[in-house]
C-alpha positions in Angstrom: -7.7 17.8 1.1 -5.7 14.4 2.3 -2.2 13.8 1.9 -0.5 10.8 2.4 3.5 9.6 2.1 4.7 6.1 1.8 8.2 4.6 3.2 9.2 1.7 3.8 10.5 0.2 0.3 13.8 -1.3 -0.6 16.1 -3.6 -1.9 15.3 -6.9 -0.9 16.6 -10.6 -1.6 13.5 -13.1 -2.6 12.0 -14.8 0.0 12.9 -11.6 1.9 10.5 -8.9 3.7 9.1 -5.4 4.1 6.7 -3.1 5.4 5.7 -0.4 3.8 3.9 2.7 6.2 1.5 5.4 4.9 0.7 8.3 6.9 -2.2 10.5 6.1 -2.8 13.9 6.6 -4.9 16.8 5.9 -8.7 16.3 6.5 -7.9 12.4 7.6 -11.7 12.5 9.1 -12.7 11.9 5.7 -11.0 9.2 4.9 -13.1 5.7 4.2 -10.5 3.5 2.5 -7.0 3.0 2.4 -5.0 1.2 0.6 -1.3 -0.3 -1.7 -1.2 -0.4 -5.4 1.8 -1.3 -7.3 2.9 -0.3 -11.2 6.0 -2.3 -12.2 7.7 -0.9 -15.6 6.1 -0.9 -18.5 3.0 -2.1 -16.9 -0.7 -0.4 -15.8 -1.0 0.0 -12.1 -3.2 -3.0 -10.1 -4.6 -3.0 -6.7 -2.4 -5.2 -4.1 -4.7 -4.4 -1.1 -7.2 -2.2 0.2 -8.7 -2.2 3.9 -11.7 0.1 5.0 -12.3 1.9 8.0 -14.5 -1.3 9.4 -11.7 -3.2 8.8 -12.6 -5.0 5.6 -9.5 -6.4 3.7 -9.5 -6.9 -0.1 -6.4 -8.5 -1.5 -5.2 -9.1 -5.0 -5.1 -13.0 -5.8 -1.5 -12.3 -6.3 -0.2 -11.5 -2.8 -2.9 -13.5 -0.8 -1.1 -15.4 2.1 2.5 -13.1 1.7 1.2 -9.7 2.1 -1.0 -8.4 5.2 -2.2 -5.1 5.1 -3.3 -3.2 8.7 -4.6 -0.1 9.6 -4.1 2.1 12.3 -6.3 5.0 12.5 -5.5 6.7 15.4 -2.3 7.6 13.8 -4.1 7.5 10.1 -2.0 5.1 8.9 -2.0 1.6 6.4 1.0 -0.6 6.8 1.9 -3.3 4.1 3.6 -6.1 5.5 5.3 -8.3 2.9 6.6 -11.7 2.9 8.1 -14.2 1.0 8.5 -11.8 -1.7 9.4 -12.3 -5.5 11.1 -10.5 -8.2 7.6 -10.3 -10.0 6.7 -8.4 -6.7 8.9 -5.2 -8.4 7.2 -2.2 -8.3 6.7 1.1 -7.4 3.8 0.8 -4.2 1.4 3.9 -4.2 -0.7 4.3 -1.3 -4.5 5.4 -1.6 -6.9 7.6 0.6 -10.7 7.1 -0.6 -13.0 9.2 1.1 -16.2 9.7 1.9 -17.3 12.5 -1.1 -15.5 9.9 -3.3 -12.2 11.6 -4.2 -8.9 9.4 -4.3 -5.6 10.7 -3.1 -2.0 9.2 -3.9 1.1 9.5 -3.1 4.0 9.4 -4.6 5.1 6.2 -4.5 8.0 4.1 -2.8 10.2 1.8 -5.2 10.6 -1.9 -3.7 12.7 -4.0 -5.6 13.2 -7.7 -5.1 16.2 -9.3 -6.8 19.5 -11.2 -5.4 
């Protein structure tokens, strides 16, 4: 079993920034993938980034260039590091854990909101 919490969000003016941290826990040896997805209301929820244990980044079209995603794991942890956000950036961020028997963890979510 993995568990992992976000922090991080917030209210934030556009143009503004965040980072969001995950922390993972439980059996974090397993863990292949990490990553952000977003759900804002009355919408489905859509990958924002990803990032594997090599490293390898994935990025929605939609934050390429404003949001960075890192990984630290030593400390089994993804940071989202957001920039020049908008108010269509308004969501709830879930992280993800992928592992390696290819079962995905969530958490519960951290509400960012971006409005002046």
């Amino acid at each position: 079993q993995v568990q992992v919490a976000e922090s991080g969000g917030g209210l934030v003016q556009p143009g503004g920034s965040l980072r969001l941290s995950c922390v993972g826990s439980g059996s974090v040896s397993t863990i292949k993938n990490m990553g952000w997805h977003r759900q804002a209301p009355g919408k489905e929820r859509e990958l924002v980034a990803t990032i594997t244990n090599r490293d390898e980044i994935n990025y929605a079209d939609s934050v390429k260039g404003r949001f960075t995603i890192s990984r630290d794991n030593a400390r089994s942890t993804v940071y989202l590091q957001m920039s020049s956000l908008k108010p269509e950036d308004t969501a709830i961020y879930y992280c993800s854990a992928f592992t390696r028997i290819g079962t995905t963890y969530w958490g519960r979510g951290t509400q960012v909101t971006v409005s002046s």
